[in-house]
Every structure is written in C-alpha cells, then in structure tokens.
N, C-alpha and C positions, 0 to 999 in steps of 0.2 A: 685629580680630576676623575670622577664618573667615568662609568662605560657610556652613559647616554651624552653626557658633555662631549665627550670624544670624539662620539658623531657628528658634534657640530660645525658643518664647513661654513667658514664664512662666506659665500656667494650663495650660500643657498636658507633661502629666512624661512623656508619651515621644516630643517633641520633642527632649529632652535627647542626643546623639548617644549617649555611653553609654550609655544605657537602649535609644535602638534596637538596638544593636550588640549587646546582649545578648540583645533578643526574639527579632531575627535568627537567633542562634546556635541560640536553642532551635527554631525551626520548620524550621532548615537553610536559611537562605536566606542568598546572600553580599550581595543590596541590596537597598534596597526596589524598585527597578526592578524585580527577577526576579517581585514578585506581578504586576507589572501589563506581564507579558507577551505575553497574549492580546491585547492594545490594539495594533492599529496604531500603526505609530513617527509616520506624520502625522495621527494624530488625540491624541498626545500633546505638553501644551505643555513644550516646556522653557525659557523665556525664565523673567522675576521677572514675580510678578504686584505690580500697581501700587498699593500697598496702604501707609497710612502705619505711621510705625514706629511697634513695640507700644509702649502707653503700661506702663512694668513697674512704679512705684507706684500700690499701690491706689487712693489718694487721688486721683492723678490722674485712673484711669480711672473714677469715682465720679462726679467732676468732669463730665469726659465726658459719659456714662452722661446725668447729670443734665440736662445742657444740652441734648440729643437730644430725652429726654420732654418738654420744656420747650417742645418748640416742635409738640405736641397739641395738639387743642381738641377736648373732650370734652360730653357731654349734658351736663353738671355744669353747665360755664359758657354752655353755649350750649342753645338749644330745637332739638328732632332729631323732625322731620319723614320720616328716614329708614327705610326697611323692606328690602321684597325677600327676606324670608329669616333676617334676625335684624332682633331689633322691641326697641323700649324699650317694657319692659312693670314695673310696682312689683315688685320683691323684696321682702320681708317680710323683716326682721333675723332670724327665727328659722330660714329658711333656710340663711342666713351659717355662724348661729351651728352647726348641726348639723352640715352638711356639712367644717365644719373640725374637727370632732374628730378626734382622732389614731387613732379605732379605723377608719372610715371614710377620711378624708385620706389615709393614710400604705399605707391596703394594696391592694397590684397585684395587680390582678383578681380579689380578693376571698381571695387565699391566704394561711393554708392554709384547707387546706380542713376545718377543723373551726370556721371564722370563723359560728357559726352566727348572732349579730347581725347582721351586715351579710346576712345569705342571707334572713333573717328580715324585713331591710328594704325588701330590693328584692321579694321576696314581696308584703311589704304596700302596695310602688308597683305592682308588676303587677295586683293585686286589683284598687286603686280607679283604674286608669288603664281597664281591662276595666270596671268601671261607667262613667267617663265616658264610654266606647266603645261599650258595649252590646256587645260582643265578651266571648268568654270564654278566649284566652288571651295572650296580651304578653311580649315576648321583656324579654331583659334591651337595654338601650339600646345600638347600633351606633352607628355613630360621628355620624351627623347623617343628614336626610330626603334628603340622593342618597344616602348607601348603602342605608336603609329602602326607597324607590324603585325603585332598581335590584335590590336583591334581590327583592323581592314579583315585580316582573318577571319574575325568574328562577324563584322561586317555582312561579309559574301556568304558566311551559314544561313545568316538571318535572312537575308535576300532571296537566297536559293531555298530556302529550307530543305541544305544535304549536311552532312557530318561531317565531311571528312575533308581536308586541306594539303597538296603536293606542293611541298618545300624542297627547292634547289640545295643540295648539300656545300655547297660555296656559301651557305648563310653563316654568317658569324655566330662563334658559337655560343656566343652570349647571347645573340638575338633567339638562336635557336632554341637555347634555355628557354628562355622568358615567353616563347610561342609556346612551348612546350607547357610550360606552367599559367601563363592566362587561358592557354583553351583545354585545358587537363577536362574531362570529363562535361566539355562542351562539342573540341572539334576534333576528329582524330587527325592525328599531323603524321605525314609519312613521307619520306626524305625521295628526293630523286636524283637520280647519279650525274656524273659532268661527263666531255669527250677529256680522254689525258692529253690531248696534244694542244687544245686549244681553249679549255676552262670553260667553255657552252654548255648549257645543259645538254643531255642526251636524252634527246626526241626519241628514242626509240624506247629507254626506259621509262619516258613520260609517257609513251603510249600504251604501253603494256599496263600501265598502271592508273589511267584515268576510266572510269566507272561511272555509272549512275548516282552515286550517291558523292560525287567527287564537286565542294564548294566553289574550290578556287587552285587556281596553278599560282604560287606564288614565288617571283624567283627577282633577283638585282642586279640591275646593269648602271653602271659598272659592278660587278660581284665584290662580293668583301675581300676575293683573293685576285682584284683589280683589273681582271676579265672582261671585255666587252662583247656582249652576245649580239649577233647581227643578226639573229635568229628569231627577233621578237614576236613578227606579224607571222609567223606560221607557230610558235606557242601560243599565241594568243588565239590562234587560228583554232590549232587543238582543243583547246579549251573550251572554246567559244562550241565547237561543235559537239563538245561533250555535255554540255546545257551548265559548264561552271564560267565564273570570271575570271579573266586575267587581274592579277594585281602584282604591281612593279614597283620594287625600293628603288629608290634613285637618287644618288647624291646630287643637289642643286647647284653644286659649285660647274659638273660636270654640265647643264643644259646652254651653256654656253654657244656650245660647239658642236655636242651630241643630241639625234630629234631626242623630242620630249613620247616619255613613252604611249601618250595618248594617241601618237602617229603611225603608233603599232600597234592600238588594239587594246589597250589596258583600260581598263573599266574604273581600277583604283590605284592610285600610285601615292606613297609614301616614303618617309624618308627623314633626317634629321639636318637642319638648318644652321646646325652649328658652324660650318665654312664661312654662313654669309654676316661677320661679322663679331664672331663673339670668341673670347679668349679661349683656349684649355683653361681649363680647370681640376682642380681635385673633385667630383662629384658633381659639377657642375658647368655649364657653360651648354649642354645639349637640351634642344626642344624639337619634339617630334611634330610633321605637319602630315594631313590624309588631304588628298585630293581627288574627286569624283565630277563626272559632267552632272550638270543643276536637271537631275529626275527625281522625281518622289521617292522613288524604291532607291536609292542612294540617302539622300536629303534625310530622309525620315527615321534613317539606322544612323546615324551619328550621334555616338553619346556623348563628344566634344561640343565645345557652345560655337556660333556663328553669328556673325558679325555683319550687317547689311545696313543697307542706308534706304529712307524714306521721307518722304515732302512731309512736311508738316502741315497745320492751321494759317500759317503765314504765307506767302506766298512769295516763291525763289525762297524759301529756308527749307534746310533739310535736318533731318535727325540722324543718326547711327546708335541702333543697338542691337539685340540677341532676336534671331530668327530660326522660328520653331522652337519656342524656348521649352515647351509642354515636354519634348520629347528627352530632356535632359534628366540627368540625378538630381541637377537641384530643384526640379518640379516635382519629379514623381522616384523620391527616395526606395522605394520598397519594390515599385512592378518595374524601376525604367533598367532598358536593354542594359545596359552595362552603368558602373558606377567612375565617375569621372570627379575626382577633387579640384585640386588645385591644380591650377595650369601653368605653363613659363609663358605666360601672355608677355612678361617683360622681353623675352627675347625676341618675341616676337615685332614688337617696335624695333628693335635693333636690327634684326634682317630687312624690315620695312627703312630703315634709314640707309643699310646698305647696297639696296637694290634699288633705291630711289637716285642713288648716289652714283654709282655704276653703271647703271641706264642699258640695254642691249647691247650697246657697243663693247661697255664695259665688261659684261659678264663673256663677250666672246674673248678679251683679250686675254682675261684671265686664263678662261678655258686654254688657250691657244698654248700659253707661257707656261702651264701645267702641263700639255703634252709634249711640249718640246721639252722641258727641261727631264721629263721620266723618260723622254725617249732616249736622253743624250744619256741618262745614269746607268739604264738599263743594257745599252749597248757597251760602254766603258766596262761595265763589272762583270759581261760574258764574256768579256776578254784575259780574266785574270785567269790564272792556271789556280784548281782549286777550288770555283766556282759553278757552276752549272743552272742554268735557269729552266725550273717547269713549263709547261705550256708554251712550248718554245713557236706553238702556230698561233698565239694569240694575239689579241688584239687588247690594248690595255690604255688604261689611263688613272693618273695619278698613283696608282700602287702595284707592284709585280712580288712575286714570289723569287726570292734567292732560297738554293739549295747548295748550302756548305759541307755536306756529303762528300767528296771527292777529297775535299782538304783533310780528313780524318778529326776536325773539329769538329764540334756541339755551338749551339747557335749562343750559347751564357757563354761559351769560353772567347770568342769571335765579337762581344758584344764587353766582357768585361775590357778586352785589350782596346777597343774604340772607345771606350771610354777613359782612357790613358792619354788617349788626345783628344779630349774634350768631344770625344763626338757619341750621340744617342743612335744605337744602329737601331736596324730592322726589326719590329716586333717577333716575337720568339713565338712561330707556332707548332713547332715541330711534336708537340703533344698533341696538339686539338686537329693535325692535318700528318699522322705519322707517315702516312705513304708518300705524304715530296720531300723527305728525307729531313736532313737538318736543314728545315725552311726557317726561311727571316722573312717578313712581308716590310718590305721598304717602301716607304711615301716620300716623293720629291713633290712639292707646291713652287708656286710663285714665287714663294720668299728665299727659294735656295737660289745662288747665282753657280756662273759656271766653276768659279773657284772654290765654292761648299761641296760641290758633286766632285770637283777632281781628288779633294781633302778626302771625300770618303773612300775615295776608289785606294788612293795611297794608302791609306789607312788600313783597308781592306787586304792588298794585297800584301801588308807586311807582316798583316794578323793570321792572314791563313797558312803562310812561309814561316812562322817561327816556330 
C-alpha cells in the first residue's frame, strides 16, 4: 500500500486520493500543501503522526468504542458530591421526552424561519424565566454562564461608554478566564477582594476601587464558592452612585427561595440554566441566559436574538418571532456589537418545559430541599476531627468550601479514597483558591437523601483518619 492509500480512513470520503484530486482540480489548487501556504515551513509537521491503525470494520470499532466508555463511572453508579458549574440536579422524564421531538431536536437555530412552534416556545421560556427573574426581557440561550458573563460585561461598556469592569474574586475561575479573554483589549477587568469570615464581597475594597471610568460591579450570589451576599442593595447602591451598573450571576435553581437580584438593584443579571432540567454532560448540557428590565439602552446592546409575540392580519391570531432583529450578527455581520453564532435555543425549551412543570410552588420546594439537605451536610462534616470549614460566618446555599488542611491530606488523596466507595467528593480547588487550604467545594442538591450525606461523612471521616 502507498503512503497516500495509507491515509485513507474509511469514515472519511475525501481522504480517498481521488476524490482530493478532484476537489483540488475544482478550486485550482495542484496540493493540498498550496492551501496551507501562509504557515511557515517550521511550524509545519511533516513526520507520521503516532497514531494506531484505523480499525476499518465497524464491528471492530464498536468493539473499541465500547471498551473506552467502559471504563466511566458515572452519578448512576456512584454518589457525586461534585459542582463548580454543572451540578446533579433531578430531570423530570417529560423534559427528555420534549426536548427529543424531531420538530425541536433536528432544527438549527430554529430555521426556517416560519418554524413558529419552536419561536412560540422559546417565547414561552423567556416569559416564565423573566417571572422567576423579576426582570422583563431574556435573550434566547448563549452558549453557557462565561459567555452570559462576559457579554453583560460587554453589555454595561457599551451602555456606559467606561472601560473598565469590578469582578468579585469568588468568580469561578473559568468564568474569570473567559471574562478575561472575551473582553481582552475591550474592557479592563480588575478583581475585588471577599470578607474571610463570611465569602461577601468587600465594600471597602470595592470602594477604593470604583472610579469614573468603572462599567459595571459584577459579582454572584450565590458565589461560585456557594456564598450568599446579603449585601446586594448597598453594592448595587455603590455602583449605581459611581454612574456604573450592577450585574448579577445567579443560579436559577437558587430563585426559589432567594429575592431575585432585580430586588436589589441589578440592572443585568445572568447565569446558566443548566439546573432547570438538563443532564451533565461531557461539554454539554449548559446554556447561558442575560436578563435586563425592557429599556432601549439595554434592549438595543443585546447581541443574542429575542423572541416576542405579535397580533397578526387575522384577528385573535398571534405570531412569535426575533425582535430587534437589525441589531444582531445575523443582520449586520461586519459593524454588529458582538458576534453571536449558534445558540443552545434547544435547552432553552427544556428549562421552559421545566419551569412550566414546576410552577412557583415547585421552584420554592426544590429551593427549600437544597438548603436543608447542604445545611444538614455542612454541619455533619464540621464535626469530623480533620476538617475545618472556611467562611465559617456565612451564609450559603447548594455549595460550601471543605478545607482538609488539619487532616495533613491533599484534596486527590481524600477524593481518590471516596472513590473506593463509590462516592465523587468535592471539586478540588485548592490551586485555583490556595489560601482556604486544601479546599474541596462540595454540592448537596435535591437528589441527595439523608443516607447519601451520612455515606459521605462516614466516608469522609475514615479518609482523613487513615
């Protein structure tokens, strides 16, 4: 066999030489070197990359395939104490079952555009996501809470025309990445410090630090390090009298039970929807949502699309579709304020079938059965000798900070022995947060009962005793 045969995988049909040879001929090119002629010759590899040979029956690679997943461990078989960002929160099978219909499942980005069902649904998520928000308008879903994040950020430059953006150092530090890099040489981002006893931001380093030229205060309640700032309506206060916006991340599972940040002042509040009904995933399962009260100076900086309803030619018929559409990337590609692709509009049905589902009553219970079960776990594990909890004046929901400090353990050695009885401890952030020692950040949800939190605590304290 050829070196060029070689190359050919079978799933892929213009590996086929032929078939290059022919695409070649139609764009005029004599190799495929000639496309990738702008590359420097030493930054191209030309050696065999180390790669085993393609498996070419399917069976085999099914085989394969097989034996790879096989060596997962999932919430299924095991208890996941894990969060940070995507949380095991109950789906309801009617979720499932909605969101896989073929009118919905199968269509990108909602096209065409006479798809009035699907416009019609995400409508009716933006409606009842705006009641659990107290906000009056909600974009269609971006891709998860860094891009929500990071645009709102953008957002408030645009609004305000200032540069610069005060971020709570309890932002996740992946969010904080990603703020970092969508507004690199847009907005300047400068970090503000917490209180240690109680995870609140610190007013007094917010104050020293807000200026003229200062966008937006942006900070999350509950915090990534599961914190709850009671401290809203005098940040907001601050802010407000610095001539910048409040804008607020907020987990939606939390508006249950906790006011909605518009009752303190927040101008934009965002956040990621993945609680209200959608699995974990590997890379998937998260959609960011922005929420602002219906002003033009809001309305009109939204580079997400929107979804509204209007009376038609008939009379009692309505239509649903894109409002303000002018002001998006897919009108005005080249001048519009930010570029917006593809959306999780699909999840965003899904949280509309969840919240439809759930009803107020619903979203308080859940709330309710998330703070009592974190409160019960929380308590248990500052009991064990070996343990010690950060922020020990705070006030928290759904996630707390464990520091395994005292036990002379590392948060991988405490986390591989919990995994010996099936259980997923606490996300490991004792790098990304070195000063609360060897910190775990543990999430208790609805789905844990009292006999999964007691499992951890046993588990816990026999890990840190060996």
């Amino acid at each position: 066999m050829s070196r060029e045969q070689s190359r050919v995988h079978p799933y892929i049909p213009n590996s086929v030489p032929e078939v290059q040879k022919e695409m070649l001929e139609v764009i005029g090119a004599d190799s495929i070197d000639e496309l990738y002629q702008d590359i420097p010759e030493h930054l191209r590899f030309r050696g065999t990359l180390n790669l085993p040979k393609a498996l070419v029956a399917e069976s085999d690679l099914r085989r394969h395939v097989q034996r790879v997943l096989a060596k997962n461990q999932t919430c299924e078989e095991n208890l996941s104490f894990l969060g940070g960002g995507c949380w095991q929160h109950y789906v309801p099978a009617v979720c499932d079952e909605i969101q896989g219909r073929s009118e919905f499942l199968t269509g990108y980005a909602g096209e065409p555009f006479e798809d009035h069902g699907r416009f019609q649904a995400l409508f009716e998520y933006e409606s009842m996501m705006a009641e659990l928000l107290d906000m009056d308008v909600v974009n269609v879903p971006t891709y998860d809470w860094l891009q929500a994040a990071s645009t709102s950020i953008r957002m408030s430059a645009r609004i305000t025309g200032r540069g610069e953006a005060l971020v709570a150092d309890t932002t996740s530090p992946e969010r904080m990445s990603a703020i970092n890099n969508y507004c690199k040489g847009i907005v300047k981002i400068t970090s503000v410090g917490r209180c240690p006893d109680t995870g609140r931001l610190d007013l007094a380093d917010l104050a020293a630090k807000l200026n003229e030229n200062v966008a937006c205060v942006y900070f999350e309640n509950p915090s990534y390090l599961g914190c709850i700032d009671d401290r809203g309506q005098n940040i907001s206060d601050m802010a407000h009298n610095a001539g910048a916006l409040s804008v607020v991340g907020a987990d939606p599972i939390s508006l249950g039970i906790l006011t909605p940040p518009s009752q303190y002042g927040a101008d934009i509040v965002c956040g990621d929807i993945q609680p209200l009904g959608m699995h974990m995933q590997f890379g998937g399962g998260q959609a960011g949502y922005i929420a602002t009260r219906d002003e033009e100076r809001f309305v009109m900086e939204y580079p997400s699309r929107l979804f509204g309803i209007e009376s038609t030619s008939e009379p009692g018929e309505y239509g649903f579709g894109d409002v303000t559409y002018g002001r998006t990337s897919f009108a005005e590609r080249e001048t519009s304020k930010e570029f917006i692709g593809t959306a999780t509009a699909l999840w965003g049905i899904t949280a509309g079938v969840y919240l439809a589902l759930a009803g107020p009553e619903g979203m308080k219970d859940v709330g309710q059965t998330i703070l009592q079960n974190s409160l019960y776990a929380r308590k248990k594990l500052a009991e064990l000798p070996g343990v010690q909890l950060p922020f020990p004046e705070a006030h928290f929901f759904k996630e707390f900070v464990v520091d395994f400090g005292p036990s002379g353990k590392t948060v991988a050695e405490i986390n591989e022995r919990l995994l010996e009885e099936g259980i997923f401890g606490g996300l490991d952030i004792s790098k990304s947060f070195p000063e609360l020692g060897n910190a775990a950040l543990v999430c208790v949800t609805e789905v844990h009962k009292k006999a999964d939190i007691d499992s951890l605590v046993d588990a816990l304290a026999a890990a840190v005793q060996a």
